[in-house]
C-alpha positions as CSV (number, residue, x, y, z in Angstrom):
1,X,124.6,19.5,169.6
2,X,127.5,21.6,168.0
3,X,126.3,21.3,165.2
4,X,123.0,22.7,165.8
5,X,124.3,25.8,167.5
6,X,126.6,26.7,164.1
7,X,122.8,26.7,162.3
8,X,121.5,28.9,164.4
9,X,124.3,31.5,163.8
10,X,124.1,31.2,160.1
11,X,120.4,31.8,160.3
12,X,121.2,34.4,162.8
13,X,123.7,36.3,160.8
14,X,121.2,35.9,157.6
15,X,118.4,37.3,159.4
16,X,120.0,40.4,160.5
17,X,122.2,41.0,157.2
18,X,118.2,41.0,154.9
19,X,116.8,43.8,157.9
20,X,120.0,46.0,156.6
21,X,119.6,46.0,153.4
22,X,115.7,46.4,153.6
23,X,116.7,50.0,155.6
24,X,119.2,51.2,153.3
25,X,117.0,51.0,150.0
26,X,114.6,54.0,148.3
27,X,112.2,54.7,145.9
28,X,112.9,57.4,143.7
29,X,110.3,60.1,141.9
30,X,109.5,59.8,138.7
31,X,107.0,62.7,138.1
32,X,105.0,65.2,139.7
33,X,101.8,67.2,138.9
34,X,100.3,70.2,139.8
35,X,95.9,70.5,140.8
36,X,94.3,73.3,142.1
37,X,93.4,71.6,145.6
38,X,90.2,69.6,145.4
39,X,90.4,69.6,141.6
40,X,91.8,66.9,139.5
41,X,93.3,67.5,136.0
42,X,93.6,71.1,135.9
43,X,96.2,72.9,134.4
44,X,95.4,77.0,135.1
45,X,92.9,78.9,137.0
46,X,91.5,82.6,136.9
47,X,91.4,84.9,139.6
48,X,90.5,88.3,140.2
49,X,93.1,90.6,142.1
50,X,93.1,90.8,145.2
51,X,91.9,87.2,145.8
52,X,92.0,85.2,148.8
53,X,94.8,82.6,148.8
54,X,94.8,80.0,145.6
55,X,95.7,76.4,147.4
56,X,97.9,74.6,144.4
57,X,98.7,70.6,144.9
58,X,101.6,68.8,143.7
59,X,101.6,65.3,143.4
60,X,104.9,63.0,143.7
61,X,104.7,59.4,141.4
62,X,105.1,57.2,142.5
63,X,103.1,58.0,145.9
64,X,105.9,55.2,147.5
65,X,108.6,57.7,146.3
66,X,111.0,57.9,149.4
67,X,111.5,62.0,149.3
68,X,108.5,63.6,148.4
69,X,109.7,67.0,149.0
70,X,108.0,70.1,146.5
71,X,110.0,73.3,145.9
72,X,107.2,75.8,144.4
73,X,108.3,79.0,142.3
74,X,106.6,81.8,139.9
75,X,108.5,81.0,136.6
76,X,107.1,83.3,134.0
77,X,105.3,86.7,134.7
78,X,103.3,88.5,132.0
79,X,104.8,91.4,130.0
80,X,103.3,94.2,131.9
81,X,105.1,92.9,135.5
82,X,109.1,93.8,134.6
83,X,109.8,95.3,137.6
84,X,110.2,93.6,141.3
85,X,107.7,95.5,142.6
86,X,105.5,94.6,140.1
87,X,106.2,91.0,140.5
88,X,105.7,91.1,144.0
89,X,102.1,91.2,144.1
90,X,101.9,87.9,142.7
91,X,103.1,85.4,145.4
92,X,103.6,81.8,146.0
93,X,105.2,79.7,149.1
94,X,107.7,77.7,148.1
95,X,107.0,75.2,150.3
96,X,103.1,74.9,150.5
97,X,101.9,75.7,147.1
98,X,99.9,78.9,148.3
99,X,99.3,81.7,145.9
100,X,98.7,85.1,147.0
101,X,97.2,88.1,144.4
102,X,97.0,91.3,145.8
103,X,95.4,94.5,144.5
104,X,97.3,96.5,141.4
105,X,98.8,93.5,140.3
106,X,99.4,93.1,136.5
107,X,96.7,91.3,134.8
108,X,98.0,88.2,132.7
109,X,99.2,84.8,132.7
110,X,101.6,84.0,135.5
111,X,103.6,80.3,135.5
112,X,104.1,78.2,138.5
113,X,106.4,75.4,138.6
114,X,106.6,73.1,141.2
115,X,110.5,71.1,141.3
116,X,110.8,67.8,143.6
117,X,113.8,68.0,145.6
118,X,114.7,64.3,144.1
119,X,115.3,64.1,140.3
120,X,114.2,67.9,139.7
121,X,111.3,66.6,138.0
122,X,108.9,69.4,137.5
123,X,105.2,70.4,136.3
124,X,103.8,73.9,135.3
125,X,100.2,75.4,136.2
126,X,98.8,78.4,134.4
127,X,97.3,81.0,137.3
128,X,95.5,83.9,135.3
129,X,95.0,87.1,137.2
130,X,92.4,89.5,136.2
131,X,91.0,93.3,137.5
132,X,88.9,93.5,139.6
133,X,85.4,94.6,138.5
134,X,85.0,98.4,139.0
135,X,83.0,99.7,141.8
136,X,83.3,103.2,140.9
137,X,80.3,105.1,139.5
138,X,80.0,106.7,136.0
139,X,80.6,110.3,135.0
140,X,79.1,112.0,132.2
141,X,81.8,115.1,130.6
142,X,80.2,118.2,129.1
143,X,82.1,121.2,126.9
144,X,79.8,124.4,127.4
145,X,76.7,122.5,128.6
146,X,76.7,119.6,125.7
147,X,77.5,116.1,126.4
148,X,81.1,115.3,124.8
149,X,80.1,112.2,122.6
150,X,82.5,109.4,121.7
151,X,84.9,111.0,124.1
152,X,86.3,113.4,121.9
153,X,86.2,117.5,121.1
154,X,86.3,118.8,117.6
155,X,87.6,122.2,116.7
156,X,88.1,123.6,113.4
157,X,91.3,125.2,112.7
158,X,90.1,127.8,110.9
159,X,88.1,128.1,114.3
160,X,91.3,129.6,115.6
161,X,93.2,130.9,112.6
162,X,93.0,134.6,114.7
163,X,91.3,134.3,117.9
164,X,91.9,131.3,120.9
165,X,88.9,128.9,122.1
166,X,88.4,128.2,125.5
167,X,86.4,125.0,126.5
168,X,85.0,125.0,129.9
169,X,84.4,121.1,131.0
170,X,82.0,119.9,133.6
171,X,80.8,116.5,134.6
172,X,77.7,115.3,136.2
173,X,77.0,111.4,137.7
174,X,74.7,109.5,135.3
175,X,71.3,110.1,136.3
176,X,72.2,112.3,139.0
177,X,73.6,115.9,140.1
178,X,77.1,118.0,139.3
179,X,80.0,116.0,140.2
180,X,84.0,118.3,140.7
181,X,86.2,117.3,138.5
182,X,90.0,117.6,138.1
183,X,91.3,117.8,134.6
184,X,95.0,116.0,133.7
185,X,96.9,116.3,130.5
186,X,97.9,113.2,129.5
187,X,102.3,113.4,128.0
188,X,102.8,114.0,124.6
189,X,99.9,115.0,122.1
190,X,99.8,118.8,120.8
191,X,101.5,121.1,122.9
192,X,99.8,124.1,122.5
193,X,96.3,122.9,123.7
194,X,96.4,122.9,127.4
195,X,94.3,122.7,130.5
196,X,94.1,125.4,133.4
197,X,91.9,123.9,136.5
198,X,88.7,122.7,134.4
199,X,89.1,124.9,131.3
200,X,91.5,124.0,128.3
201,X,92.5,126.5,126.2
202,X,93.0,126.0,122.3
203,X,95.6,129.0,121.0
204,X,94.9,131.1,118.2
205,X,96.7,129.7,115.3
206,X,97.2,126.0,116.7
207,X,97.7,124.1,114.2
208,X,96.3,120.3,113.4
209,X,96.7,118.4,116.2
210,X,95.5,116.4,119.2
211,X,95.7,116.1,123.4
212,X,94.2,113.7,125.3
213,X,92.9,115.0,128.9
214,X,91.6,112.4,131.9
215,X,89.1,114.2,134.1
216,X,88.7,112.4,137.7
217,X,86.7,112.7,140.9
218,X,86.5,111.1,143.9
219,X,84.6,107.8,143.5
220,X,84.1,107.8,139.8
221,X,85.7,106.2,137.2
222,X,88.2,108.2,135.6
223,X,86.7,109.5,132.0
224,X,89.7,109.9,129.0
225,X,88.7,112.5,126.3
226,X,90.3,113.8,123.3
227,X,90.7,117.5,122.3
228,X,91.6,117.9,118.3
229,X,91.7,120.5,116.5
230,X,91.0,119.5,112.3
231,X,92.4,121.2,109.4
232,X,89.9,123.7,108.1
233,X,88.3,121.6,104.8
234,X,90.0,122.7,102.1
235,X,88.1,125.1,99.3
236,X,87.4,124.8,95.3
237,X,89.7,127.5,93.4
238,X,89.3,128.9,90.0
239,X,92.5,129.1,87.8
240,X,91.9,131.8,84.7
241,X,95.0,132.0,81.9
242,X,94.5,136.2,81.3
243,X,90.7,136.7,81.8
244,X,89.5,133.1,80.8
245,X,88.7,130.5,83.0
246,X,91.0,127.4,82.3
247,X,88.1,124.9,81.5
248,X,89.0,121.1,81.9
249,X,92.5,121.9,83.1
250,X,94.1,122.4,79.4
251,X,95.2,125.7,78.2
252,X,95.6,125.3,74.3
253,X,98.1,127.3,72.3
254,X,98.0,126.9,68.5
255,X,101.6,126.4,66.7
256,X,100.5,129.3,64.9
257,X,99.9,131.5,67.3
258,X,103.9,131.5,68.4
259,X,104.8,131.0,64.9
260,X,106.6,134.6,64.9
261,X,106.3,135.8,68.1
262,X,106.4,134.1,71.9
263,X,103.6,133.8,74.0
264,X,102.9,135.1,77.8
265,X,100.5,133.4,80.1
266,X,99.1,134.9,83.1
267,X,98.0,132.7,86.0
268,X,95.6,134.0,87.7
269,X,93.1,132.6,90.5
270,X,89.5,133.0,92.0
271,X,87.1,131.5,94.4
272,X,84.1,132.7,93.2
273,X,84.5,136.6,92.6
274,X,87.5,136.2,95.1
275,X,91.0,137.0,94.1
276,X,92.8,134.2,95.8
277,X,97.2,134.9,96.1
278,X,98.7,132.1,94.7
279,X,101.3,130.8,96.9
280,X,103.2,129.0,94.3
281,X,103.1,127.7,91.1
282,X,105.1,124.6,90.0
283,X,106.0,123.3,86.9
284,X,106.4,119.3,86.6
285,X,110.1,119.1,85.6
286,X,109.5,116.6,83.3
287,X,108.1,118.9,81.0
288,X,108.5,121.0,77.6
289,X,111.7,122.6,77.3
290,X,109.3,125.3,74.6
291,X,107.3,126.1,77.6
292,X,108.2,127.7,80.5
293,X,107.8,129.4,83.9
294,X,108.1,132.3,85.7
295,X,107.4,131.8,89.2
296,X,107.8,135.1,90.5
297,X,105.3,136.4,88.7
298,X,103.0,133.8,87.9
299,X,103.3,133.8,84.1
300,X,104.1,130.7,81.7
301,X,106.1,131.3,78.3
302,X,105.5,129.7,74.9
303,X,108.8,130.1,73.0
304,X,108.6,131.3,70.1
305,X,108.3,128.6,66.6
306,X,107.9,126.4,69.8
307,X,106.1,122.7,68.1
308,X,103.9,120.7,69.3
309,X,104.1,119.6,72.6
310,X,102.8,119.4,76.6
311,X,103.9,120.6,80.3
312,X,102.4,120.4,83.4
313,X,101.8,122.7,86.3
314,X,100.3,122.5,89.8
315,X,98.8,125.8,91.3
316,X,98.7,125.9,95.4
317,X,97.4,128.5,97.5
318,X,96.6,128.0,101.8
319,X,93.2,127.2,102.4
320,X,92.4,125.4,98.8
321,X,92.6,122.3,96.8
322,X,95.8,121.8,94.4
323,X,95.1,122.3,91.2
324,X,96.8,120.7,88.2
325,X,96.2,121.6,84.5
326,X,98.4,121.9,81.7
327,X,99.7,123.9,78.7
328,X,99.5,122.4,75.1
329,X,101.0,123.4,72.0
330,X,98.8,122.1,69.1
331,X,98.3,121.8,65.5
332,X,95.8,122.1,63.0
333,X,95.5,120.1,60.5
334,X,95.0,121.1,56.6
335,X,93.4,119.7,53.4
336,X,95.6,120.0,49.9
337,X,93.8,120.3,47.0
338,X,95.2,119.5,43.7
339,X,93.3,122.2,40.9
340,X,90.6,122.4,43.1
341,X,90.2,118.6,43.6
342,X,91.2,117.3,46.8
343,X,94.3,115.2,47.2
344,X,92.9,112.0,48.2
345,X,95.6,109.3,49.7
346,X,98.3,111.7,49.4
347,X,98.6,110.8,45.6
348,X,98.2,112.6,42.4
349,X,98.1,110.5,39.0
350,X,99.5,111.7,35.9
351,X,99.6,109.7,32.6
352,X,102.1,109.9,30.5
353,X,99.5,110.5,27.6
354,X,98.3,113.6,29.4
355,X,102.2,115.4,29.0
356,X,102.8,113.7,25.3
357,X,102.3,116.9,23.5
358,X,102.5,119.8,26.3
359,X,103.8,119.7,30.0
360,X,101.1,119.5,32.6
361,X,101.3,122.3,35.4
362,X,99.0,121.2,39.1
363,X,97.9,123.9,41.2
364,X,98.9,122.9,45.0
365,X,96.7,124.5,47.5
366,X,95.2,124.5,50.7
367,X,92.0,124.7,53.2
368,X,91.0,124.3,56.9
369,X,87.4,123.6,56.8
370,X,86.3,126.7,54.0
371,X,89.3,128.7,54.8
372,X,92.5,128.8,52.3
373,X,95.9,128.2,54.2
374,X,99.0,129.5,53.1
375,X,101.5,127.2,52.2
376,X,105.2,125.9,51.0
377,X,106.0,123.1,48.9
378,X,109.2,120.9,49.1
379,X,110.1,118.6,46.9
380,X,112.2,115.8,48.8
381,X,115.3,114.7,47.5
382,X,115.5,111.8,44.9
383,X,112.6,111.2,43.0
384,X,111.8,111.8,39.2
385,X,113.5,114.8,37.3
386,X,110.6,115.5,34.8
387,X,108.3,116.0,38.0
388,X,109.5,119.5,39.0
389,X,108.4,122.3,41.7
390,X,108.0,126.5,41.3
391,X,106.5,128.3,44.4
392,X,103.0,126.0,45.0
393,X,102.8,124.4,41.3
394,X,103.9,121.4,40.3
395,X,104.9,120.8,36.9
396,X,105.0,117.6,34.9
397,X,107.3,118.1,31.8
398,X,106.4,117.2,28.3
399,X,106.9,113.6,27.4
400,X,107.9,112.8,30.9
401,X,108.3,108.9,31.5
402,X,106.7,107.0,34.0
403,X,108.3,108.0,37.6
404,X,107.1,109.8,41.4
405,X,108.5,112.7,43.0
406,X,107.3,113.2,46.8
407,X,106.5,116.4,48.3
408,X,106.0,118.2,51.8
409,X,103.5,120.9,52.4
410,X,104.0,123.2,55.5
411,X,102.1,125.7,57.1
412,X,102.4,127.9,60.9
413,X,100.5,125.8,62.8
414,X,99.3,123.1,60.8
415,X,100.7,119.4,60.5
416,X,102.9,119.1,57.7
417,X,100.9,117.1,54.6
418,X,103.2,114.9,52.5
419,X,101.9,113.5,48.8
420,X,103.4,112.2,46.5
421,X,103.2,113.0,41.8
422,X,103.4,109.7,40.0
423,X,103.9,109.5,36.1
424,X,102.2,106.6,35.0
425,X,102.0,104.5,31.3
């Protein structure tokens, strides 16, 4: 009988010692997820602001977990909601997943998060908030009775180069009757056009430039419009060097033109029969140090002797095209003759059989086209001694042995000719 009795204590004592530990245990979370309510494997949803509330879910893994609890939170806001205010149309209770959107709120992507209390385990949802269609109606601008297409005004500057413009806006509803309008300047844009009731005034003289105006009325969708003024197109000038036109931008002075005195250039310009004031004339710095410029008085110089050679200049007056051209000192070029033969390949052959008895004296002259040049001979250094030089004749002495001599003929304005005398067996 003891014995019995000590079993049922052990047993006793078991018993209640498996209850205890069976109340002490938990389960804990190992994930959670976020649904729009009613909808399974979703991960965002769009909404239009305002909106009625947006029920969110979260569910705790495993569903056994012992503390389910959900902490919910807006993590990221889009880039246009930086200030509280701003955020504070978008909101969520933290402890029953309900999202609120009311109206002005910044259109974007908005991040909830939902954080169980055990673990910190979270999930994100994407809730996209867009504007509310608009309800308002539709206004059509006018300037002076015509409809203002592509919502912008054009004015020329040269429009307004002495006298202002004024532009007198109205608006009617599309399909319908006049509509009052109020007329706003938006910040920034060009200062001097401006807006006075339903009238904006452009100034005389206002220069290139643009301002952007919202006209508004009760019940209508606000209409944004430009106002820009455009530089006047620019016009064609005509440059003349004295009292000829500068055809294909070159003016072309010959070597020998400048060969004993310097050279003045007159710029002058014309549109037409128009005098036209140049405002400046440049020259390229990179240019000819045997040609230069007066500015103040619109002349170029060709020095004097000045050789072959190229500048450059760019002609500006207001109103007109640039116009570059440039200033070229050139050459001619001359043909020698030899006796009235002409020097072919820069040689002239002599044999030695043709100076046995007597010396042999050549003729050195010169043409452009049918017209005799005057020129000078040098005879380079080196070279054979019986081959000798006197004014424009050559002279190849008596009995002179095989040999060359080289020679350079030179005239104002013409590109020197080099030849050469050989003395052959």
């Amino acid at each position: 009988m003891k014995k019995m009795l000590i079993f049922a204590s052990v047993l006793a004592l078991s018993l209640s010692s498996c209850s205890d530990d069976d109340e002490g245990s938990t389960i804990a979370v190992e994930s959670v997820t976020i649904n729009k309510a009613g909808a399974a494997d979703s991960d965002s949803e769009t909404v239009t602001a305002p909106t009625d509330l947006l029920q969110l879910e979260a569910k705790v893994l495993p569903e056994e977990a012992t503390d389910q609890t959900v902490t919910w939170s807006i993590t990221t806001y889009p880039g246009g909601a930086t200030t509280d205010a701003q955020k504070g149309l978008v909101t969520i209770g933290a402890d029953n997943g309900k999202v609120a959107v009311k109206a002005g709120a910044v259109t974007g992507d908005y991040e909830i998060t939902a954080t169980t209390k055990d673990g910190d385990k979270t999930d994100t949802f994407t809730v996209k908030v867009e504007a509310a269609a608009s309800t308002s109606k539709t206004l059509t601008l006018k300037t002076d009775d015509s409809d203002i297409i592509e919502g912008k005004i054009e004015v020329s500057a040269s429009d307004v180069s002495t006298a202002g413009k004024t532009i007198a806006i109205t608006a009617v509803e599309d399909g319908g009757g006049a509509v009052t309008i109020s007329l706003k300047k938006s910040e920034g844009g060009a200062s001097g056009i401006t807006a006075s009731g339903t009238t904006i005034t452009v100034p005389a003289g206002t220069a290139a430039g643009t301002a952007t105006f919202v006209a508004s009325a009760a019940g209508y969708a606000g209409v944004t419009f430009t106002v820009e003024v455009k530089a006047a197109p620019l016009k064609t000038m005509t440059l003349k060097a004295g009292d000829a036109a500068i055809t294909e931008g070159k003016i072309e002075v010959w070597a020998g033109d400048v060969s004993a005195v310097a050279k003045s250039i007159p710029i002058t310009v014309v549109e037409g029969t128009t005098d036209v004031t140049i405002s400046t004339l440049e020259m390229n710095p990179e240019g000819y140090d045997q040609i230069t410029l007066d500015p103040g008085v619109m002349v170029i110089h060709v020095a004097k002797s000045a050789t072959p050679g190229t500048a450059t200049f760019v002609a500006k007056a207001s109103g007109y095209k640039d116009v570059t051209f440039t200033v070229e000192v050139t050459e001619k070029t001359m043909t020698l003759k030899a006796d009235d033969s002409d020097i072919t390949e820069g040689k002239i052959g002599v044999l030695t059989s043709e100076v046995s008895a007597a010396a042999k004296p050549i003729a050195i002259t010169a043409v452009e086209g049918a017209t005799p040049v005057t020129i000078t001979l040098q005879k380079s250094t080196g070279g054979s001694a019986q081959i000798t030089l006197a004014g424009t004749t050559i002279t190849v002495l008596q009995s002179a042995t095989p040999g060359t001599a080289t020679f350079v003929a030179s005239a104002a304005g013409y590109a020197n000719v080099i030849f050469t005398v050989e003395v052959k067996a």
